[in-house]
C-alpha positions in Angstrom: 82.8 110.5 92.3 85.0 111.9 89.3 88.1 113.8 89.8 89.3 115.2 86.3 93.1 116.1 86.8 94.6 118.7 84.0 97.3 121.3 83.8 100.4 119.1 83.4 102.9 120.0 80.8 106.5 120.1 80.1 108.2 123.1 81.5 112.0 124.4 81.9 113.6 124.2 85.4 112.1 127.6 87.3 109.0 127.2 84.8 105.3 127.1 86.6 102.6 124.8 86.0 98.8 125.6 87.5 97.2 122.1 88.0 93.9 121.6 88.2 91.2 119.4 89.6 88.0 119.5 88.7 85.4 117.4 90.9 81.6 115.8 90.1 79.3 114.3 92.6 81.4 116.1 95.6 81.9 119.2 96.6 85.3 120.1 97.6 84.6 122.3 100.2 83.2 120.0 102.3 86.0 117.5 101.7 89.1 117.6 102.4 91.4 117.2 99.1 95.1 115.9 98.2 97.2 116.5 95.5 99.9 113.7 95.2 102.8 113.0 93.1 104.2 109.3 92.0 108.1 109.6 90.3 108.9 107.3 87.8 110.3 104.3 90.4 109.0 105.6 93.5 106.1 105.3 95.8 103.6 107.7 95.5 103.9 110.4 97.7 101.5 113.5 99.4 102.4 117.1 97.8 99.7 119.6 99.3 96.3 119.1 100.9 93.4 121.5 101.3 90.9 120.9 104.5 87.3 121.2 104.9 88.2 124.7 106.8 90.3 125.7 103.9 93.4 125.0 105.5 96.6 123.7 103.7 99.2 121.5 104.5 102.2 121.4 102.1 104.9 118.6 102.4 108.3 119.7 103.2 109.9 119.4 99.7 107.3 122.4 98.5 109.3 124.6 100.4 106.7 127.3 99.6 107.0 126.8 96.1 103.3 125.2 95.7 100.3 126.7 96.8 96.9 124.9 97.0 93.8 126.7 96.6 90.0 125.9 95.7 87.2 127.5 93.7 84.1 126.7 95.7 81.6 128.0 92.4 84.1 125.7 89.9 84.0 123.1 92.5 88.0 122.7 91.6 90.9 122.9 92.7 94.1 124.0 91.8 97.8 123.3 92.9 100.0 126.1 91.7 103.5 125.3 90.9 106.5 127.6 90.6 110.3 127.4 90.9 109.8 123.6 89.6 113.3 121.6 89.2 114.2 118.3 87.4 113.3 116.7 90.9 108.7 117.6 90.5 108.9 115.7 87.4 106.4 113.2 88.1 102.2 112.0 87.3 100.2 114.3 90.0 96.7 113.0 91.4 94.1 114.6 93.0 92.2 112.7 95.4 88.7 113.5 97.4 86.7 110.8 99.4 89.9 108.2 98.9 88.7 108.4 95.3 91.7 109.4 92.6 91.9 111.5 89.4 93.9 110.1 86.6 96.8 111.7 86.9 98.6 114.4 85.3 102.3 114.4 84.0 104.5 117.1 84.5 107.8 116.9 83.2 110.7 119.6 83.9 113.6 120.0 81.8 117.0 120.9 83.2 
């Protein structure tokens, strides 16, 4: 299994950011798939996650500023990002199967 993270980026505070992660020998709809976030000095930590059904479950810090969403033909998903502050700035993984992407950084400038 290969998860190929992308989309980070360095972005002002109330910038957006599209993430994206693209998946081989898997199919994310049939799968359910994380996104989550690891701050420099901190434990990694769940952002959004999309179910087999296609259902999505946002942590509490979102606050409906993130929305997950999957392109079954791409085979990817994506973890829009909007309203970020100084406090996203972190590497974001995908993960599918317990199996992890290498990470992405997004950075937000204050």
């Amino acid at each position: 299994v290969q998860l190929q993270a992308s989309g980070g980026g360095l972005v002002q505070t109330g910038g957006s950011l599209r993430l994206s992660c693209a998946a081989s020998e898997i199919n994310v709809s049939s799968t359910s798939m994380t996104w989550y976030r690891q701050a420099p000095g901190k434990e990694r930590e769940l952002v959004a996650r999309i179910t087999r059904s296609g259902s999505t479950y946002n942590a509490d810090f979102v606050k409906g500023r993130f929305t997950l969403s999957r392109d079954i033909a791409k085979n990817t998903v994506f973890l829009q990002m909007n309203m970020l502050e100084p406090e996203d700035k972190a590497v974001y993984y995908c993960n599918g199967q317990n199996c992890w992407g290498q990470g992405t950084q997004v950075t937000v400038s204050s």
